[in-house]
N, C-alpha and C positions, 0 to 999 in steps of 0.2 A: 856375613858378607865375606866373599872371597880375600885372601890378600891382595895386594896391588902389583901388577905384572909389573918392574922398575928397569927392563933392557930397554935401550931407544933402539933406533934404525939409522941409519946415515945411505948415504949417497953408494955405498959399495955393496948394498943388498942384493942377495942374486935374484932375478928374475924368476917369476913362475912357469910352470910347466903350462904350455901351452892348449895341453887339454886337460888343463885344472878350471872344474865349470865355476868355482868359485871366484873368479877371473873372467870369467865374458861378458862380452858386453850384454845389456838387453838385446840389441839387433842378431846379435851372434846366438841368445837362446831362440829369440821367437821362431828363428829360420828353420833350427834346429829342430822346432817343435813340429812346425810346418811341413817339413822333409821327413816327420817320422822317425829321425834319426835317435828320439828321446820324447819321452811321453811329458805331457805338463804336470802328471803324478807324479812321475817321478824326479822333476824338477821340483816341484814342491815340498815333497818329501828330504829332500838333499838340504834343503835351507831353511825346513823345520828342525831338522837333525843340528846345521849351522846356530839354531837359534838357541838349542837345549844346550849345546859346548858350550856356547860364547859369551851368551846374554847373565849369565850369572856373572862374570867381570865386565863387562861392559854396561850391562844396566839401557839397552837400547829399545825399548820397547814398555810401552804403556801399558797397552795389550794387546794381548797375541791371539788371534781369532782362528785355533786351528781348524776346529769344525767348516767354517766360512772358507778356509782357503783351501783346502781338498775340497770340498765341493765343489766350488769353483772350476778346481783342475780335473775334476771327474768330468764337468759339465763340457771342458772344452777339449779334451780328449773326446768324447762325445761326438761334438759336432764335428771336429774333422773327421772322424769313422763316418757320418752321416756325407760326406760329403763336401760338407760348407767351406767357403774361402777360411782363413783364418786371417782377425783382425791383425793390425799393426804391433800389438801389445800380445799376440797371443799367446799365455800361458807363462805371463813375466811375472814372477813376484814382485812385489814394491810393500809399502808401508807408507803410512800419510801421515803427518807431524800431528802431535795430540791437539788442537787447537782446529784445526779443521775438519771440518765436519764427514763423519762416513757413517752413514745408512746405519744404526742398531748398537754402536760401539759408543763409549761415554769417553767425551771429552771435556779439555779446560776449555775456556774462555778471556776474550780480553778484557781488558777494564775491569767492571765490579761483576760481571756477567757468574753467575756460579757454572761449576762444571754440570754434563749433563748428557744426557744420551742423545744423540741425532737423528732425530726425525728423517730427515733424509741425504744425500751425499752435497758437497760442497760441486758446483759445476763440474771442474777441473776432474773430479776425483768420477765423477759421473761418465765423465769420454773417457776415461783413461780405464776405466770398467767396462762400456762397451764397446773400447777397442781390444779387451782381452785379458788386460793385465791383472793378475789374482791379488788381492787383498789383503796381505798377511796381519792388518790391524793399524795401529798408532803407534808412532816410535815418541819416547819422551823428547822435553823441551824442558827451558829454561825453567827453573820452579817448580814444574810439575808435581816432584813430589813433596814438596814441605807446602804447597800451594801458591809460594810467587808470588805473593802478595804484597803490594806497592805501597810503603811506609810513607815514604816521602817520596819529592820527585829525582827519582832516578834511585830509590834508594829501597832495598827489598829485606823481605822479613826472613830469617835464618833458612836453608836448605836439608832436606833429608839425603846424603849423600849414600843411601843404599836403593835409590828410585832415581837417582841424577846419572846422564850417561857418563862416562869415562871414553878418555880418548885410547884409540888401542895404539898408537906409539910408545905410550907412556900410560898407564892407570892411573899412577898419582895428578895427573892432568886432566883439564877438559879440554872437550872440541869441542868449544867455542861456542856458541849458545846465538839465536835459539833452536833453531833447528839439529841440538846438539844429537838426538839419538837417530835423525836419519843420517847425519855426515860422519857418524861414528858405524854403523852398521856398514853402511858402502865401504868405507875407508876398508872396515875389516872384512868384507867378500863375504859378509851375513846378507846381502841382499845386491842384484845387479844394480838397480835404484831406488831412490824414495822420493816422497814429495814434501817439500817444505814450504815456509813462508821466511816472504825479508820486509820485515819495517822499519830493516835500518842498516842494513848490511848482511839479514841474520840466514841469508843463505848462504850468502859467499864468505861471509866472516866462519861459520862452521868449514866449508869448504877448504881456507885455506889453513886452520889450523887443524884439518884430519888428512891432507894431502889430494885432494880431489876434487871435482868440477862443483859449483854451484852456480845456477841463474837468476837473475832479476829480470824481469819483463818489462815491457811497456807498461803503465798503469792500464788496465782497462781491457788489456789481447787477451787475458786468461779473464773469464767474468766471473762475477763471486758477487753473492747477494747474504747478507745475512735475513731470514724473515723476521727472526725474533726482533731484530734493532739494525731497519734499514738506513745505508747511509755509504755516502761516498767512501772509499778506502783508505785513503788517504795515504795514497803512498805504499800501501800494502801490497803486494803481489803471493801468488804460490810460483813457485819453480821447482824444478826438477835438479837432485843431488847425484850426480853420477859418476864414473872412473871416466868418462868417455863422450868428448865434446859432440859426437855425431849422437849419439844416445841423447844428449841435453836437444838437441836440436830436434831430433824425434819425436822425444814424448813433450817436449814446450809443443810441436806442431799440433800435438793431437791435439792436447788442450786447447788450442789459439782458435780465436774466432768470435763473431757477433752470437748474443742469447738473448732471443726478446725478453725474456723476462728480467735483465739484467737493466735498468736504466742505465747506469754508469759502465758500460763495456763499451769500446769500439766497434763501431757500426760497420765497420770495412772489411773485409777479407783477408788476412795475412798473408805475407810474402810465403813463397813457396822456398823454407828452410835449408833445407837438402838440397836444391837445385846448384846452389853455386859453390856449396862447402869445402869439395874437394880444387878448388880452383885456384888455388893460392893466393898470394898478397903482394903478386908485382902489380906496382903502380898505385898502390895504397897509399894514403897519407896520412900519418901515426902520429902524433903528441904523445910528449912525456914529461910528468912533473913529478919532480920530488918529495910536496906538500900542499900543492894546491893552493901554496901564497899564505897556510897559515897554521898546517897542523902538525907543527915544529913544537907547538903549545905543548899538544899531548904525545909528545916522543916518550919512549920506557929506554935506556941504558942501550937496549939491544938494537934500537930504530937507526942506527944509522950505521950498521953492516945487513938491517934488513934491507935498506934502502938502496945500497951499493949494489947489493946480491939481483935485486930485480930489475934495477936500472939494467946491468951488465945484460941481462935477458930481455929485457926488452928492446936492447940494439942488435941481438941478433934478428929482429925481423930486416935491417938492413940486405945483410945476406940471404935472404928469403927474395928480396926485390922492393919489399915498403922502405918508404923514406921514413924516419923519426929523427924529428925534432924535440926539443926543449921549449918548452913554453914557459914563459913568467908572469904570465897571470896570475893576479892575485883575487880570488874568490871569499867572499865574508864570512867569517867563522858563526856558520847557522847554528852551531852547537848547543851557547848558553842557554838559549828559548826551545832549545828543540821538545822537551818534556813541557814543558807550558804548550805548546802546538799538539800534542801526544792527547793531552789530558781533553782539550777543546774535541776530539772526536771521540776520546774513550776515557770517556767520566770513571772516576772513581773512587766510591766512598771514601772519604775521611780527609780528600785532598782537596782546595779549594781551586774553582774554574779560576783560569786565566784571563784576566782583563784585558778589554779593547785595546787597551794601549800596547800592553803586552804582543800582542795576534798580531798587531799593523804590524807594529818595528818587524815580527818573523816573516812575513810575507812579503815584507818591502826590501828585505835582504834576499828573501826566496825571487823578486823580480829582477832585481840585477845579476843575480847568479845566473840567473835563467837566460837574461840578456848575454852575457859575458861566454857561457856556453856555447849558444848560438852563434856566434862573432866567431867562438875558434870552430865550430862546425863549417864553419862558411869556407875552410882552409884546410879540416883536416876531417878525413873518415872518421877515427876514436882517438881515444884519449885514454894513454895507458899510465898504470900507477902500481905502486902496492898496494894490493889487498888491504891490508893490515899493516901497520908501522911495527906493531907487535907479535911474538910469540906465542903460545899457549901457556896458561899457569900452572901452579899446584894450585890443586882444589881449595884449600885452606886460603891461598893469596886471593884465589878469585872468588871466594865465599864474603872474604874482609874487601876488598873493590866495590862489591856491591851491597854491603851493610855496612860496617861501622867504618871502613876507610874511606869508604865515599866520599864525605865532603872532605878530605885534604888532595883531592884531584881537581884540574884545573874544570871551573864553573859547578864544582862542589858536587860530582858525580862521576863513578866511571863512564858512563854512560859515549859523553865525548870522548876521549880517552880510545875506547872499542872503537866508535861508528866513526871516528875524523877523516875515513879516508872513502866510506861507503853510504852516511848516510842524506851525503847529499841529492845521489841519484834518486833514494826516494823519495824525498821532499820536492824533488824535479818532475819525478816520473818519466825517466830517462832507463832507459837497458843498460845492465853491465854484467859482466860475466867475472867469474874468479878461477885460474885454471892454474894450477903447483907449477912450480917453477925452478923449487930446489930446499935448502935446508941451514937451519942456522940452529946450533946446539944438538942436531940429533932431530928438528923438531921442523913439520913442512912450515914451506911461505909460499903465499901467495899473487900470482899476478892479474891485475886487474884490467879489463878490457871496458869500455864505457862507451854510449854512443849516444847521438840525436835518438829521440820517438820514434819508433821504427825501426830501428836500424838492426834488428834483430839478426838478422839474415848477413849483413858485413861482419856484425859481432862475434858469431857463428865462425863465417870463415877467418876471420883471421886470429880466434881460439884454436879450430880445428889444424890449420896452416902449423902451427906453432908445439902442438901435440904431436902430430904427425912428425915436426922434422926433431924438435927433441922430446923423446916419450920420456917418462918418470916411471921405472918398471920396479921402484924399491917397493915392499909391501910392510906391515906393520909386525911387530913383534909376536901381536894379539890379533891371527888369525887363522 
């Protein structure tokens, strides 16, 4: 194993060279691709090259399917020679978090599900192939390599820290789990984007401690069927990890939409994403809470300069044209049962089901949340926060959080501790976005955007709004 890269980055980082492709957006390759300006071989080739430097300190990838991804870019170099339109994604590399399924390549599973090769592509990963975008394999996640395996509730069995991603700000860090090896690969310009899953934060919680976009979806907009072991998601989504709010909004589009075979997806059409993005946020009506009324609980030393830091950003939408306010609502701390509700959908050997009694009390704190959300929806477009009340750890801190320190954190897991500020929305099935914001010890933070069902398309613009007027051009040490 490499040594540990130990320079951070701060706020005074020069910006990159403007035709550094390892810096564009996906929108800015596909066009590229499309114009001829640059083959999708040779984009591929450029960030297999990115994968051979990098991935040996960073550890971002499960497997790397080089064969699959030149062919890929052979075939769609191809068809523009032939003629053909090129899709939306044409000739974009990405990467899919190990846990979701793609066509021939072996992944983990949840629950007690063992790893296993995939029959066939996960929906999402399915459009996003036949809109174009090349397949470079699986980027690691939580556990992956020591297997992740679930001791008690909320409490896991030791890590292989030569298969666990590494954050490129810092090596001796992670970003943030689970989706750690796609928010660690974008962060470092190994990829324009990836796709990940959040069941509890874990796209925007990677997101904002590698410094870049992650989203949450509506439950149901992106479909996903497991065949093996069908069953509602519960809160689950795939989203897209990216440098670039109009990029999340692209490829969430491609994805979005009704799949007969999906019982559990929404039956409706989605909004058309891109249509209002560039339109700003005069006349918006923003909410902003400090803790949501309760996750003061699981504050770390550093939560309350994170807290100041994203407030102060989050009043600049003032000067934009949105009003924010201060909300003080107080929301139920879903936290202590939220692994007792985990377990009830993804069984797993050795742990015992949660009892009735158990399930009611979560769901009945889950209905007044739900209620109370709605009540400020009725008054305000989103609902902004910190991502995260915390920083990023050393691997060693966040190995003992989630083994053997576990139970001396509040409801006996880190578990709440990580999700207090993001895993409500899943539990809701509410949209929220996480888009950098700035930096505390060297190390990003994140802000958080939340909305009503649907709201994908406001969420959107006033991530986008916010990007555009203050961009984040520092890049990582480790790239």
């Amino acid at each position: 194993m490499n040594e540990p890269v130990q320079r951070r980055a701060g706020d005074g980082s020069p910006a990159p060279a403007a035709d550094d492709l390892r810096w564009w957006s996906a929108e800015r390759i596909r066009d590229a691709i499309a114009r001829k300006d640059v083959t999708a071989v040779e984009v591929t080739q450029y960030f297999l090259e990115r994968a051979d430097k990098l991935d040996p300190e960073l550890h971002v990838y499960s497997e790397l399917d080089r064969e699959g991804a030149l062919a890929a870019a052979h075939a769609a170099d191809a068809s523009l020679a032939r003629g053909e339109l090129p899709g939306p994604l044409h000739g974009v590399p990405t990467a899919i978090k190990d846990h979701v399924p793609v066509a021939g390549l072996r992944g983990h599973q949840l629950g007690d599900t063992p790893a296993a090769v995939a029959k066939c592509d996960h929906f999402g990963v399915e459009r996003i192939r036949k809109a174009g975008a090349i397949i470079f394999g699986t980027n690691s996640m939580l556990g992956a390599g020591g297997g992740g395996t679930l001791a008690g509730e909320g409490l896991f069995t030791p890590f292989n820290w030569d298969a666990e991603a590494r954050n490129p700000w810092d090596t001796r860090h992670v970003p943030g789990w689970s989706s750690s090896g796609g928010a660690a690969a974008v962060a470092a310009g190994m990829l324009p984007f990836a796709i990940g899953s959040d069941g509890g934060g874990l796209t925007r919680l990677p997101a904002a401690y590698s410094g870049i976009v992650g989203f949450h979806p509506t439950a149901g907009l992106i479909p996903e069927l497991d065949y093996e072991r069908p069953r509602p998601p519960a809160g689950i989504t795939v989203g897209p990890l990216t440098r670039d709010v109009r990029d999340a909004a692209h490829i969430t589009q491609v994805m979005a939409g009704p799949d007969g075979r999906d019982p559990f997806s929404l039956q409706t059409q989605p909004d058309n994403f891109l249509a209002h993005i560039e339109h700003g946020v005069a006349g918006l009506r923003c909410a902003w809470t400090d803790d949501f009324g309760f996750t003061d609980r699981y504050a770390a030393p550093e939560s309350p300069r994170v807290i100041v830091l994203v407030r102060a950003e989050a009043q600049k939408f003032e000067g934009l044209g949105a009003t924010v306010e201060e909300t003080r609502e107080f929301w139920d701390d879903i936290m202590p049962g939220r692994m007792a509700q985990w377990l009830a959908f993804y069984p797993t050997a050795g742990l015992p089901a949660p009892s009735a009694e158990t399930l009611q009390a979560g769901f009945e704190a889950r209905g007044r949340n739900w209620d109370r959300f709605h009540k400020l929806f009725r008054t305000h477009d989103v609902i902004l926060s910190a991502t995260s009340q915390r920083i990023t750890r050393p691997i060693d801190e966040w190995e003992a959080a989630w083994t053997t320190a576990g139970p001396s954190y509040p409801g006996g897991s880190f578990m709440g501790s990580y999700c207090s500020h993001t895993d409500m929305f899943n539990w809701l099935k509410f949209p929220a976005i996480s888009i950098p914001c700035g930096f505390i010890e060297g190390f990003p933070v994140g802000l958080q955007v939340a909305g009503p069902p649907g709201s994908e398309a406001t969420i959107f613009r006033v991530a986008n709004a916010y990007q555009r007027a203050f961009p984040r051009l520092e890049r990582p040490p480790v790239s």
